[in-house]
C-alpha positions in Angstrom: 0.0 0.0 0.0 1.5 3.5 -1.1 2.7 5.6 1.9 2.2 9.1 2.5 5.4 11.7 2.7 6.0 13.8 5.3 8.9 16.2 4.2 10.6 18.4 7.4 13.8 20.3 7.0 16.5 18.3 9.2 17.0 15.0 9.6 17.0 14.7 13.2 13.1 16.1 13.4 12.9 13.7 10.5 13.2 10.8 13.0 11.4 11.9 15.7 8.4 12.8 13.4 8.7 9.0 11.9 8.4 7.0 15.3 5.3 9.3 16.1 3.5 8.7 12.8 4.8 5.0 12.1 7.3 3.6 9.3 3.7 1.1 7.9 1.8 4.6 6.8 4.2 7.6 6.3 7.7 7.9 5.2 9.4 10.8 6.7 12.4 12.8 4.6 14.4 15.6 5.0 15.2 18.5 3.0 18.1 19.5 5.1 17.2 23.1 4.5 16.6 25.1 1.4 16.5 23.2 -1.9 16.3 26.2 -3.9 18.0 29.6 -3.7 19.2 32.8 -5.4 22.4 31.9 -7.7 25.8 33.0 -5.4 27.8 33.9 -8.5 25.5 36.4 -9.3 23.1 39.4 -8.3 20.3 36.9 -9.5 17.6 39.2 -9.6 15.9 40.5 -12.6 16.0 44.7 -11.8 14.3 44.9 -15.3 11.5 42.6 -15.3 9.9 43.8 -11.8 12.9 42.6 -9.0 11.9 39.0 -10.4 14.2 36.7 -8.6 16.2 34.2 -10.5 15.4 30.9 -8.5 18.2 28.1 -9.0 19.0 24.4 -7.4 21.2 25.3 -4.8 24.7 23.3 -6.1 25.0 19.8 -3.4 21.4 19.3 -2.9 21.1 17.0 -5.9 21.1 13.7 -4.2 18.5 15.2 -1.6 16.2 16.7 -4.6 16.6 13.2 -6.3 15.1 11.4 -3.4 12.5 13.5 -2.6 11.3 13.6 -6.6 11.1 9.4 -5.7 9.8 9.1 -2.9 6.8 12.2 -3.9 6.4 10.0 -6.8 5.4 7.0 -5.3 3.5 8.6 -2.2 -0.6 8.7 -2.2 -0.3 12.0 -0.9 2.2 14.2 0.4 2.7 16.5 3.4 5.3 19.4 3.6 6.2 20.4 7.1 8.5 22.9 7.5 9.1 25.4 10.3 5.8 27.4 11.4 7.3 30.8 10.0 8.3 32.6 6.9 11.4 31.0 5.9 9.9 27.5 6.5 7.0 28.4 4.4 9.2 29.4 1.7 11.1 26.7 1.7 7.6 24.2 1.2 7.0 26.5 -1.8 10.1 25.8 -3.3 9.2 22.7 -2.6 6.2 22.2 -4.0 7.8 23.7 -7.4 10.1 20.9 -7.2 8.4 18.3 -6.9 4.9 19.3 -9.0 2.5 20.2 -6.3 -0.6 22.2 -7.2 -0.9 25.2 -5.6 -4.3 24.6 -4.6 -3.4 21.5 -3.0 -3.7 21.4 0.7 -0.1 20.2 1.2 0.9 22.6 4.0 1.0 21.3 8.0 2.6 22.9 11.0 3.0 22.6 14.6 4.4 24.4 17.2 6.3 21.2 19.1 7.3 17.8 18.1 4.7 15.4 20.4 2.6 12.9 19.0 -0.4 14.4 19.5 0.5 17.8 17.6 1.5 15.9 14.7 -1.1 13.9 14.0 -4.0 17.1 14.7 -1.3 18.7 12.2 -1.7 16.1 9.2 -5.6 16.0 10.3 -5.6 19.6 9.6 -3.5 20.4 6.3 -4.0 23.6 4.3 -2.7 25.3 1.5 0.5 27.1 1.3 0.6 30.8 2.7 1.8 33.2 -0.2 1.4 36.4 1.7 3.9 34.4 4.2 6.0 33.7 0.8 5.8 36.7 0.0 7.0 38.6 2.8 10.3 36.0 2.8 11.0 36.7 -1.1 10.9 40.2 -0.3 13.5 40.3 2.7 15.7 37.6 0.8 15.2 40.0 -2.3 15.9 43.4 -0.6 19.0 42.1 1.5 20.7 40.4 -2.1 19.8 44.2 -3.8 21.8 46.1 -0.9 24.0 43.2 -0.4 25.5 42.5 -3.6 25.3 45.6 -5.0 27.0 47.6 -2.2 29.7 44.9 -1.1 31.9 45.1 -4.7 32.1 49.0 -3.6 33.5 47.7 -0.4 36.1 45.2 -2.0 36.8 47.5 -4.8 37.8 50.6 -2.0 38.9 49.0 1.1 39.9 45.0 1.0 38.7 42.2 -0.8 36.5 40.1 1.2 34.6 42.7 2.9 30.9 43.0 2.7 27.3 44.9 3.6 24.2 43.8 4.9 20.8 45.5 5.7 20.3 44.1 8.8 24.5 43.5 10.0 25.4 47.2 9.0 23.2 48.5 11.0 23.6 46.5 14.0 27.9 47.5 13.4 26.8 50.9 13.5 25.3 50.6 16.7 28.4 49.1 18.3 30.4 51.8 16.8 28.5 54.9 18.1 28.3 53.4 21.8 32.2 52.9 21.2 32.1 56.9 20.2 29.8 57.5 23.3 32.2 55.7 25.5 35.3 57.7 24.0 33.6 61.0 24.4 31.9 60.7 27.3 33.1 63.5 30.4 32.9 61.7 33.8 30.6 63.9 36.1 30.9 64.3 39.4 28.7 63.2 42.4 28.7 62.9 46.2 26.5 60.3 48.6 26.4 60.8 52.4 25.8 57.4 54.6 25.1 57.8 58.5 25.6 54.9 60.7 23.7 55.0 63.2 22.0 53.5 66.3 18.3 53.2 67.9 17.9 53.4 71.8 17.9 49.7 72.1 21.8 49.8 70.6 20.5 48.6 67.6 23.2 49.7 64.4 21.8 50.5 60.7 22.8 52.8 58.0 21.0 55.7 56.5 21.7 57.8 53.4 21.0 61.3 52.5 18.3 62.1 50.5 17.5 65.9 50.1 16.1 68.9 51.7 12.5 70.3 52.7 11.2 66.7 51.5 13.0 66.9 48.3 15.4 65.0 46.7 18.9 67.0 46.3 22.0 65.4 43.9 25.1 66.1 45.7 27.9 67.9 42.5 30.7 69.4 44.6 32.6 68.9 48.1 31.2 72.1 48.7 27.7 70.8 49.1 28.7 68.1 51.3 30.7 70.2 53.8 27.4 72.1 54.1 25.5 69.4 54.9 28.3 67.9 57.4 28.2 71.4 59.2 24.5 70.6 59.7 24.7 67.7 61.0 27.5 68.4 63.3 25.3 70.9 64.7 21.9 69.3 64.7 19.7 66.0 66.3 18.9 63.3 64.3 15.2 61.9 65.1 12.8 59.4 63.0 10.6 61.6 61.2 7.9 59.4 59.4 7.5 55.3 59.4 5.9 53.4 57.0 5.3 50.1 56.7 4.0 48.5 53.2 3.7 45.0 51.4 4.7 45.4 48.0 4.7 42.3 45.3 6.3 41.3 42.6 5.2 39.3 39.9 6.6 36.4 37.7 8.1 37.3 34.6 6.3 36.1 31.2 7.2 32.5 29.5 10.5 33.3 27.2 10.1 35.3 23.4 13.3 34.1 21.1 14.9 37.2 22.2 14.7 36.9 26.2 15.4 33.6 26.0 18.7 34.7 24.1 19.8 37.1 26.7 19.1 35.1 30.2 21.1 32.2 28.6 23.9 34.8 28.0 23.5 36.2 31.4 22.6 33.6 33.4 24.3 30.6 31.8 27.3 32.6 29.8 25.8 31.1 26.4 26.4 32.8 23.1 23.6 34.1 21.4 24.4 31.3 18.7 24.8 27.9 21.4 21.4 29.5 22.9 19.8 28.4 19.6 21.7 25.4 18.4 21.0 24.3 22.1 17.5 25.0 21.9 16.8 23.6 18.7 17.8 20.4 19.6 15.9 20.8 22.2 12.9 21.2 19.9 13.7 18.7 17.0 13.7 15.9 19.6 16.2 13.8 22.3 16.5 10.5 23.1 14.8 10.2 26.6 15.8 7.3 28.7 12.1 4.9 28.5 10.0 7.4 25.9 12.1 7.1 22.9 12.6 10.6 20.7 10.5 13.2 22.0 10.6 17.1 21.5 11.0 18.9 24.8 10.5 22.6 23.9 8.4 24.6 21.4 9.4 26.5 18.7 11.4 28.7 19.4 11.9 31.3 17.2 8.8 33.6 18.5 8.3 37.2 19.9 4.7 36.0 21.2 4.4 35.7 25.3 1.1 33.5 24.6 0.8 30.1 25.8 -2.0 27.6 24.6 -4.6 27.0 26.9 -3.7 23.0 27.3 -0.5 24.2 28.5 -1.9 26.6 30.9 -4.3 23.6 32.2 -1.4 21.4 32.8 0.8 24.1 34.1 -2.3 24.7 36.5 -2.7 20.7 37.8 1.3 20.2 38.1 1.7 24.1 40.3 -1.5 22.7 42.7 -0.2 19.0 42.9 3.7 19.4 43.2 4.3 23.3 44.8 0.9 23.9 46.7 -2.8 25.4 45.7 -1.6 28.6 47.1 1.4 29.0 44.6 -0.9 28.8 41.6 -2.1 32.3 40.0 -4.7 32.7 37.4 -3.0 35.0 34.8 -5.7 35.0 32.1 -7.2 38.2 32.9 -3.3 39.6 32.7 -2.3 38.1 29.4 -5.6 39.3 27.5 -5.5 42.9 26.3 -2.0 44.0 26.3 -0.7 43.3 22.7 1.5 46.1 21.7 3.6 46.2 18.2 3.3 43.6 15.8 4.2 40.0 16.9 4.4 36.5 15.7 1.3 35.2 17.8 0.5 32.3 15.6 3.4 30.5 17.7 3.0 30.3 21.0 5.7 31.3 23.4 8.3 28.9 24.0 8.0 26.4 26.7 8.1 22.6 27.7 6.3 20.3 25.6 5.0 18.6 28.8 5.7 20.0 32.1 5.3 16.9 33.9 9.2 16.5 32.6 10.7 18.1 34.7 14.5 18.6 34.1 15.7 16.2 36.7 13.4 13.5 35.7 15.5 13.7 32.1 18.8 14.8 33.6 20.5 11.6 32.3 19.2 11.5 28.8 20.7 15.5 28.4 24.3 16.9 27.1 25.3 19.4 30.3 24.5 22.4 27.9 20.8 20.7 27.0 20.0 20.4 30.7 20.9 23.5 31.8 18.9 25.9 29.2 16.5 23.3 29.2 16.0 23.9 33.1 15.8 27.5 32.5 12.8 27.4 30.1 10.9 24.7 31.9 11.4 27.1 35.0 10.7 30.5 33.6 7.6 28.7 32.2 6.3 27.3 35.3 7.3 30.1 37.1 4.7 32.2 34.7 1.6 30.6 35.9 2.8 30.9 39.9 1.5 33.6 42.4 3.3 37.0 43.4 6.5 37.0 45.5 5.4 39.0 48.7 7.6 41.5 50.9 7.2 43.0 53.8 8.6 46.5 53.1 10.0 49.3 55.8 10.6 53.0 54.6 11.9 55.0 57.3 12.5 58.7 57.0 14.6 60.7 59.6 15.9 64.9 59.5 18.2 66.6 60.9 17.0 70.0 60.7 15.6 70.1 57.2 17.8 68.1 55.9 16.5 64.3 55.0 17.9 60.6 55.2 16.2 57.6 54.7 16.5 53.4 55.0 14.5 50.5 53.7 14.1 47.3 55.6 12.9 44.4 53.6 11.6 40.9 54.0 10.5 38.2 52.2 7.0 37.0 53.5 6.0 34.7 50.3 8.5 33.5 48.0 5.8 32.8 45.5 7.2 32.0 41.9 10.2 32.7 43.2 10.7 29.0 44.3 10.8 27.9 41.1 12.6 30.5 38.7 15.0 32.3 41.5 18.6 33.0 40.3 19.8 35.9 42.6 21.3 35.6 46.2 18.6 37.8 48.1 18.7 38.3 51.4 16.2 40.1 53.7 17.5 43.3 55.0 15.9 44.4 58.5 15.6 47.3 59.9 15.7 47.5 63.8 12.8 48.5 65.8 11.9 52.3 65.2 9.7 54.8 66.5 8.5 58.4 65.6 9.9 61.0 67.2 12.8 58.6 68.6 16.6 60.2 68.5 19.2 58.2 66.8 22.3 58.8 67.9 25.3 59.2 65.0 28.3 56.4 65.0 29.9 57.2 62.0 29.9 60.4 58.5 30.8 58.2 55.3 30.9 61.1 52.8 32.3 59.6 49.1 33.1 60.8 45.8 32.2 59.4 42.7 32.0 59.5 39.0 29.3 58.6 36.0 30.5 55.7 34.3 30.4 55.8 30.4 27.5 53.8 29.0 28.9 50.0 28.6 29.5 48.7 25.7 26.5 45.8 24.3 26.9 42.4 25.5 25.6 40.0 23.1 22.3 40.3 25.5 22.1 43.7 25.6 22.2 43.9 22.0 19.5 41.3 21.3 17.7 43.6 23.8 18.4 46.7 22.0 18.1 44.9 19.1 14.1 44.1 19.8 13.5 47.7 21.0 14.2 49.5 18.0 12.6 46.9 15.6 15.4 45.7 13.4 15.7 42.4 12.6 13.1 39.4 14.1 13.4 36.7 16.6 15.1 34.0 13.6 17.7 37.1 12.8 19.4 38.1 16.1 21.6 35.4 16.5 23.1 35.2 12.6 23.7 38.7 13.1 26.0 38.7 15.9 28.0 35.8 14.3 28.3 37.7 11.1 29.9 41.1 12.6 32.3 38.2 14.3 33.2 36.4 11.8 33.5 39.6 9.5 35.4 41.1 12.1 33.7 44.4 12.1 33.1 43.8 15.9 35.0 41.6 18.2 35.1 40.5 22.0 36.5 41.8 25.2 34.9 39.5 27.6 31.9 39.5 27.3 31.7 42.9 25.6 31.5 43.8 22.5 33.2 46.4 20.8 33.7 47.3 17.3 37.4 46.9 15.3 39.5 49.3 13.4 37.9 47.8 10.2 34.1 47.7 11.6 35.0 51.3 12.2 36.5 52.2 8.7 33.6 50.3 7.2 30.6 51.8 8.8 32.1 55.3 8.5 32.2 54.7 4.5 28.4 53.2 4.6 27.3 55.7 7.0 28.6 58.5 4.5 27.7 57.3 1.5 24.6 55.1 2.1 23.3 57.4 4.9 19.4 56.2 4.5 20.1 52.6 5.0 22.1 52.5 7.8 18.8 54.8 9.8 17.8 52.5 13.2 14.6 53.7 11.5 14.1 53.0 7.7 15.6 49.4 9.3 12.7 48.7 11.4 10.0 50.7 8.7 11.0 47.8 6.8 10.6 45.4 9.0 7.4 46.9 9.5 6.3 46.9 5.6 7.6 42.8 5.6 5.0 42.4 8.3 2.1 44.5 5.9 3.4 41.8 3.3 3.0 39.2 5.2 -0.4 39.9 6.3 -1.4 40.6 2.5 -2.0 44.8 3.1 1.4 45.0 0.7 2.7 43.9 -2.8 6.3 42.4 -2.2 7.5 43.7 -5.8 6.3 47.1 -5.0 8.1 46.9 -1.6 11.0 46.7 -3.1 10.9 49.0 -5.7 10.1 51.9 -3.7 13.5 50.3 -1.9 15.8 50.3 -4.8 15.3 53.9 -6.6 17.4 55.6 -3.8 19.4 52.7 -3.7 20.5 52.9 -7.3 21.1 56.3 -7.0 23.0 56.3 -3.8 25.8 53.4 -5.8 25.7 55.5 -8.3 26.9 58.5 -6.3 29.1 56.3 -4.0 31.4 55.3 -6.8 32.6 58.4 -7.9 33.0 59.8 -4.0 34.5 57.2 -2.5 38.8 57.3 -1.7 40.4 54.0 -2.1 41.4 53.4 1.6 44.8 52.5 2.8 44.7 50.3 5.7 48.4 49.6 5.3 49.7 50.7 8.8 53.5 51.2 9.6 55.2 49.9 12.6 58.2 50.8 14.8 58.8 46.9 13.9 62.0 46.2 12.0 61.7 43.1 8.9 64.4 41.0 9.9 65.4 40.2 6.6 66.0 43.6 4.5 66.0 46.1 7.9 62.9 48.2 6.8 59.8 48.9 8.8 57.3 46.6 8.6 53.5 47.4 8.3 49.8 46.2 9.4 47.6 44.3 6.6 44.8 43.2 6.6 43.9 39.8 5.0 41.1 37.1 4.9 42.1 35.6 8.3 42.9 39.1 9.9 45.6 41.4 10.4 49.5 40.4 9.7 52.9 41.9 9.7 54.3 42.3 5.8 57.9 43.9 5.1 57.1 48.0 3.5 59.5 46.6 0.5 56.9 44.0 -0.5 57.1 42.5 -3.5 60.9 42.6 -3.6 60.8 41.3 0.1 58.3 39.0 1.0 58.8 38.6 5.2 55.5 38.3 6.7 54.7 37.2 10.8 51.6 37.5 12.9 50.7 40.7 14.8 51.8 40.6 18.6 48.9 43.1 21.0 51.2 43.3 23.6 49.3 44.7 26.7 52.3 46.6 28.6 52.2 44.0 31.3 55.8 42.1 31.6 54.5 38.1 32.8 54.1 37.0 36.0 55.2 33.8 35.7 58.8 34.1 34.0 59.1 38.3 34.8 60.9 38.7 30.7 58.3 37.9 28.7 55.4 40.3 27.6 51.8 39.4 28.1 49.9 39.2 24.7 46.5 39.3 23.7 45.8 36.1 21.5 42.6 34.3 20.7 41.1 31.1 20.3 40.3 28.8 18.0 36.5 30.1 19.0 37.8 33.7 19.0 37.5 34.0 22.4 40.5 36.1 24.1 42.9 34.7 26.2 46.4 36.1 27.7 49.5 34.6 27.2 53.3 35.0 27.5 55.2 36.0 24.6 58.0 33.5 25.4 55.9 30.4 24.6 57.2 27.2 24.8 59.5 28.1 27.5 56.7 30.1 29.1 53.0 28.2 29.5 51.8 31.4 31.3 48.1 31.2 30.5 45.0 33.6 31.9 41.8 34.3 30.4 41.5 37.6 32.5 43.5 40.7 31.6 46.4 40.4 33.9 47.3 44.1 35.9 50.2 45.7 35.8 51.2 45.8 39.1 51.3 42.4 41.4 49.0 42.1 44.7 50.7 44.2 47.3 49.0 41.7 49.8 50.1 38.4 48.7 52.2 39.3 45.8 50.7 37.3 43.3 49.7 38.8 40.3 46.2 40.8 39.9 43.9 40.7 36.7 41.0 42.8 35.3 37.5 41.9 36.2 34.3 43.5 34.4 30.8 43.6 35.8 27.7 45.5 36.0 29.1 47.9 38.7 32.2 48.8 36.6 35.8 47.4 36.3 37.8 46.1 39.1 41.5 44.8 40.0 40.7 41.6 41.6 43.8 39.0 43.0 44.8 35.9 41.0 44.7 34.1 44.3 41.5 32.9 45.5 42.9 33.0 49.3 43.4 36.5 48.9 40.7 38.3 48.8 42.0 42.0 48.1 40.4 43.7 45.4 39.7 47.4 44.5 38.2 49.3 41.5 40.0 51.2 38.9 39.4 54.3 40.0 41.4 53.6 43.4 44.3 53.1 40.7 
């Protein structure tokens, strides 16, 4: 009896779909991605003939087109079911031209996670392929060949070969650049805060800090200020002014979007934007789960919807009540209905566990390490979603000196609501002591300090996503490709965790920025997002889209060819070529920057470029330490005398050695700003830069 085909994109969702339909009445195959594509020789788009796009085999998928051709021929019917989003639906149209499929054929299915019973309601329910969805895919695919292609030769023909532009990636660059011009510009400012330490009648000790004057809050800017204030307090009695005593709550955060999901992996578990969704999609397309067999634990996961289905609300419901406690459990229906705001995804739901009865140390075993740890982050946040307010008990106390004011807040936890579940901070309660109106404190200790603004810090992969998000370029399936391409390009590389941009990212966006001033706009980028969306809900023609896209395009290449200097990048060293005895200089090339003799071609001496840091090694005291990188391109540190040296530190390492211990101190970045920390983890000395 003939079979029917089920066609998915990879081969490992291939194999999970199989076991849940059976091998006796569908054969499952895999396209392993597109099939077809524009041609990469060539623009491949027909400017003339209405931006018609040029559609080829893409060169290796032979074998796989072969296959499918046989197996559609012999199957009674078959099923294409490729991701629930634009791309997938593009890629079952361009499979449907392959293999013969009437348009009017209901050949389309999609589902939202890999279970059985999704499947099987999703080849119950076929429909016909979405060409508004198609659409809107031709048209980005379309738009970012036009710019791409036709803006990158510019590149290779005035800067390096190699080099390229991208719609979404030059934009993104030029953010990264002006928060590096932000940084560099930025004027520290400065500021003053006033602590008391003080005690209650009882003896009891607690800290206030200044807040302002006549019940207004003051910023301190000047010494001058301070000493004021220190004069008044010298002079006056400090007595609690006002109590008040509240219970404030705090609610669980919302199931993960593609793009939260992206930055609590990065901040949470250190995960790159790009492991966060190889991770995950695994994840989704189905593991090996010690007495179930192949089973997908997540939903899809590229979505900016916070909705969840109501089945997985119910169950959500029944496991909270059964396995936490009835009084754990919130209804959030009333919350989720209403708010909708811009433009989302919200025929996906938002992603979460497949079945929440699995929880992540019932399938510990059957996980990688990196599986069960963002795994265990989604099943939480999801749970967490559906659980009641955290509750604290919350103390504001106000106390003057004159008119002067200082205040303290006590807090304690009096329900730890979802917070048992998706908790990844070290809170502790902080208590006041025992207070009452009109009671006179008595002054222990004046902690007047100086300080300075920090600069703005420069995007982490998870701020970026973030900003990424809020200004409307790109879409949850685009974040991550995007960051790897300004890596791999090496318009932007990594400090740390930071990311800032490189001479060439620099150089590159300045030219764009000059030349193709409309398209690198945080706002024509997310207008067209914007107008994708209209195409894809059928309120836009795609062709006319991007028309209206090319005619200042076309004019702008125009333009940009006859204004644009051939840049020299070629950048000469103090560095003597060992061979001839002239200088030698900085090039670029395709795997990045190298030493090359100024006499070049009649002397051909090339050797890698050394970042020395000014920092002399630890370890042996006559090396340098160098900045190198990874295989991965993650930094490291190392001695410049290796072999003989294996000094070896991911951290920056300081100049100067630990005047405690004497072992030597390194660089560490967070939140709060840089700080000198000890190599030593007996030692515990530490102090910021500033202190420097």
């Amino acid at each position: 009896m003939a079979k029917a085909l089920v066609i998915v994109e990879s081969p490992a969702k291939a194999k999970t779909i199989e076991k849940f339909l059976g091998k006796s009445h569908y054969t499952v195959k895999a396209s392993v991605g597109h099939v077809r594509d524009l041609p990469k020789s060539q623009l491949g788009v027909d400017i003339e003939n209405n931006f018609e796009p040029k559609y080829i085999n893409i060169r290796g998928k032979g074998d796989v087109i072969k296959e499918l051709k046989k197996e559609a021929k012999k199957a009674k019917r078959v099923y294409l079911a490729t991701d629930p989003d634009r791309e997938g639906e593009a890629i079952s149209w361009h499979l449907s031209y392959i293999l013969n499929i009437d348009e009017d054929e209901k050949c389309r299915i999609e589902f939202n996670e890999i279970t059985k019973d999704a499947i099987k309601n999703a080849i119950k329910n076929p429909r016909n392929i979405d060409l508004d969805l198609v659409d809107a895919q031709q048209a980005r695919r379309v738009l970012d060949r036009l710019l791409g292609y036709q803006i990158s030769p510019i590149l290779w023909q005035k800067v390096r070969k190699g080099l390229s532009a991208g719609r979404v990636q030059s934009v993104t660059t030029k953010l990264i650049c002006e928060r590096e011009e932000e940084i560099k510009s930025f004027i520290p400012k400065e500021y003053w805060t006033i602590e008391l330490v003080v005690v209650n009648k009882d003896g009891q000790e607690f800290t206030l800090k200044f807040y302002g004057q006549d019940g207004k809050k003051i910023d301190l800017e000047n010494e001058e200020q301070v000493k004021q204030i220190l004069d008044t307090i010298n002079k006056g009695n400090l007595t609690v002014s006002k109590i008040e005593s509240k219970s404030r709550r705090k609610s669980a955060p919302k199931p993960f979007t593609t793009s939260v999901l992206q930055q609590d992996a990065a901040n949470k578990l250190n995960f790159t934007t790009k492991k966060t969704m190889m991770v995950a999609q695994e994840l989704y397309e189905g593991i090996d789960i010690k007495g179930e067999g192949t089973v997908g634990l997540i939903s899809y996961i590229r979505t900016d919807s916070k909705r969840i289905s109501d089945e997985a609300r119910a169950k959500a419901k029944d496991y909270i009540i059964d396995s936490i406690g009835e009084n754990y459990y919130k209804d959030h229906t009333k919350d989720d209905k209403g708010k909708k705001g811009k433009k989302v995804q919200d025929a996906h739901e938002a992603i979460r566990p497949t079945s929440v009865e699995r929880t992540p140390d019932s399938i510990k075993d059957s996980l990688s390490k990196e599986q069960y740890k963002l795994y265990n982050l989604i099943w939480r946040r999801f749970v967490a979603s559906q659980m009641e307010d955290s509750v604290f008990d919350v103390l504001n106390v106000e106390c003057k000196i004159e008119n002067l004011v200082f205040k303290a807040t006590g807090s304690k936890l009096k329900f730890d609501g979802y917070t048992k579940i998706y908790n990844f901070t070290d809170r502790e309660d902080k208590i006041l002591p025992s207070l009452n109106e009109g009671e006179n404190l008595k002054i222990q200790k004046q902690d007047p300090e100086q300080h300075f603004t920090s600069p703005p810090p420069r995007y982490t992969e998870a701020s970026l996503v973030k900003t990424l998000e809020e200004l409307g370029i790109g879409r949850p399936s685009t974040y991550a490709p995007t960051i790897t391409t300004i890596l791999n390009r090496e318009y932007v590389e990594k400090d740390g965790t930071s990311l800032l941009p490189t001479e060439l990212g620099i150089i590159v966006t300045k030219i764009l920025d000059e030349n193709f001033h409309k398209f690198m706009e945080v706002d024509f980028t997310a207008d067209m997002e914007s107008q994708l969306d209209q195409i894809e809900e059928g309120n836009a023609e795609w062709k006319k889209v991007v028309e209206e896209f090319y005619s200042p395009l076309e004019e702008a290449i125009k333009t940009a060819l006859e204004n644009i200097e051939k840049v020299n990048m070629d950048e000469e060293t103090d560095e003597i070529c060992e061979v001839c005895g002239s200088n030698m200089v900085i090039k670029y090339g395709r795997f990045g920057k190298f030493m090359a003799c100024k006499n070049y071609p009649e002397c051909k001496n090339t050797k890698p470029v050394v970042n020395k840091i000014g920092v002399k090694c630890p370890k042996c005291k006559d090396g340098d330490i160098i900045m190198r990188k990874s295989k991965k391109k993650k930094v490291f540190y190392g001695c410049s005398n290796y072999p003989e040296c294996d000094f070896v530190a991911w951290n920056k390492p300081a100049e100067e050695p630990c005047e405690v211990c004497g072992s030597y101190m390194y660089e560490k970045y967070s939140k709060s700003g840089t700080k000198i920390v000890c190599s030593k983890k007996e030692c515990k000395n530490e102090k910021t830069v500033d202190e420097e």
